[in-house]
C-alpha positions, 0 to 999 in steps of 0.5 A, a space after each residue: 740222509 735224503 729229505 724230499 719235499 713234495 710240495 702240491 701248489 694248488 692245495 688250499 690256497 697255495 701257501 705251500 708254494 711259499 715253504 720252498 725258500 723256507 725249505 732251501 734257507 734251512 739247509 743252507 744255514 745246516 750246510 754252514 754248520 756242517 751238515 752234509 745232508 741232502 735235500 730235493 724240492 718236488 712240485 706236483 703237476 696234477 692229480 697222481 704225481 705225488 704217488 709217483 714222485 715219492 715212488 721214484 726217491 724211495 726206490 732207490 734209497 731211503 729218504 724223510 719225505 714231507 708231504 706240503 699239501 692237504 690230506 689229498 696230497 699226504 694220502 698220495 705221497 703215502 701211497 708211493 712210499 709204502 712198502 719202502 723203509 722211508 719215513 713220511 711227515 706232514 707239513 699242512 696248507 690244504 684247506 681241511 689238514 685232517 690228518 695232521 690234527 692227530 700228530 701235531 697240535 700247533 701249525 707256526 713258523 718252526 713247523 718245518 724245523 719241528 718237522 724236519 727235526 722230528 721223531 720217527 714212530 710207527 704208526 697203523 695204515 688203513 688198506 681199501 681195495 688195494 689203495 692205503 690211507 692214514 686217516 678215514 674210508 667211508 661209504 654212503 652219505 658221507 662219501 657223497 658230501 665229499 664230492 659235494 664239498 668238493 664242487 664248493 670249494 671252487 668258490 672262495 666263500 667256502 673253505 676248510 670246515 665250510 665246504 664240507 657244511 655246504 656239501 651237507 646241506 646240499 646232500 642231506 635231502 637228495 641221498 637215501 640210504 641202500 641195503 648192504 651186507 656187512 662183514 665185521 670180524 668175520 660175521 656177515 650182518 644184513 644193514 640198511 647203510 646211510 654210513 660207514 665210517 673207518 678210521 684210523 685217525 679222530 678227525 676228517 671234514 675240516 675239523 669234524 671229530 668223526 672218531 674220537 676213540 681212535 687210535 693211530 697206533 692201535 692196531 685196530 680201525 674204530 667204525 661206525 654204521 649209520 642206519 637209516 634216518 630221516 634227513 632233519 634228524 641227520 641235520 641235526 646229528 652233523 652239529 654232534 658230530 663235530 663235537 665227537 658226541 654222536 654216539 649217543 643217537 641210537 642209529 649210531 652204532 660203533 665197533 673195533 675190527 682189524 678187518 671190515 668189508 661191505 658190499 651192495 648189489 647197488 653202486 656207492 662211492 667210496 671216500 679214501 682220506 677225501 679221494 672219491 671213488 666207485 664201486 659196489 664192495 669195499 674191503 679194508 683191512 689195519 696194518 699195524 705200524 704199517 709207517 715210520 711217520 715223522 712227528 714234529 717236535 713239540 713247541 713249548 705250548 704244545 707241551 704245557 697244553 699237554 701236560 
């Protein structure tokens, strides 16, 4: 069996440089004991290299490909290893780690054995626009305070949870709301979009139960819509937010759909698992067990936590 590590060095604060003498001490001690098993160490050099290295391994034969970043260098790596019979697993250093939140409980020293060692599942992709995603894709405000979060994380002060409270408060006062058309299990319904979340995974910005339904195993994406509000009134949702309570708000609304598109005669960003883009139409669409996805092994306290 191949194992090729994707290592993004400039993802968080550059932790994931150091996994690579981990990563090297691991398979020499398996070669000593008679492991034949092969392994690659890959550094990314800019924004879509680790599509196109996950490509080039996959292609050729079949590997377990780590993922060593954040949800931006995971969502890559998925992209160029979709449509292949690889596996794909995660091992967190970015600075939010969303993803990782709905398939691992605990980030220690064993991680990487854990994770090397893990299991293979199947798990649900999301698809927008022809780009995959595991975890969430939204439009509207939200989309907006990513980029804005983006801006802050060039600071030290703000990390993780805290750029993306920063790219809130920056936003909410500045954003308004736009008329859309939105096609859910086929039936069309006229909106006034603040936002549309879908998503596959619970969590995204840093911590933030955004869906705390969800399923990554499913089949089916868990929305929600969000009309228009004033922005103290989206002040004060965001803390509900965090908690996965903010469906009680009337201007909350939530749905199951395997396949979601909205479209605008104005202009919205789109956010793909924190990758921002432009457009005036979004389509997405579930594919079920879509990846074979590498679990970590549980830790003894991951197992009493969950019992």
């Amino acid at each position: 069996m191949k194992h090729l590590f994707i290592i993004n060095p400039f993802a968080g604060k550059g932790g994931g440089v150091a996994y690579a003498k981990e990563i090297e001490k691991h398979f020499m001690k398996s070669k000593e004991l008679g492991n034949k098993e092969s392994y690659y160490i890959e550094f990314t050099k800019g924004p879509g290299d680790a599509t196109e290295i996950a490509r080039k391994y996959v292609e050729s034969d079949r590997c377990r490909v780590y993922a060593i970043g954040g949800d931006g260098t995971l969502n890559e790596v998925l992209n160029g290893v979709m449509g292949s019979s690889s596996s794909l697993g995660v091992i967190p250093a970015g600075s939010g780690n969303d993803f990782f939140r709905n398939i691992g409980d605990t980030v220690d020293s064993s991680l990487l054995y854990r994770t090397i060692n893990g299991t293979e599942e199947y798990i649900d992709v999301g698809r927008v626009n022809g780009r995959y995603f595991l975890n969430v894709a939204s439009v509207g405000i939200d989309a907006e305070i990513v980029a804005n979060a983006r801006k802050f994380k060039k600071y030290p002060m703000f990390f993780g949870m805290s750029s993306y409270i920063a790219g809130i408060f920056y936003t909410v006062f500045r954003y308004r709301s736009f008329n859309s058309i939105i096609n859910i299990n086929g039936m069309e319904h006229n909106k006034e979009t603040l936002l549309l979340t879908v998503a596959n995974g619970k969590y995204y910005g840093g911590g933030m139960k955004i869906a705390p339904r969800a399923s990554i195993n499913d089949g089916s994406f868990d929305a929600y819509h969000i009309d228009r509000a004033n922005p103290l009134k989206i002040v004060l949702f965001f803390p509900q937010l965090i908690r996965g309570r903010h469906e009680g708000f009337k201007e909350v609304e939530h749905f199951m759909s395997e396949e979601i598109r909205i479209r605008s005669e104005e202009r919205f960003l789109l956010n793909v698992d924190g990758e921002i883009f432009d457009t005036c139409e979004a389509a997405f669409n579930i594919i079920p067990n879509g990846l074979k996805m590498i679990v970590p092994l549980k830790t003894q306290i991951d197992i009493m936590y969950n019992m």
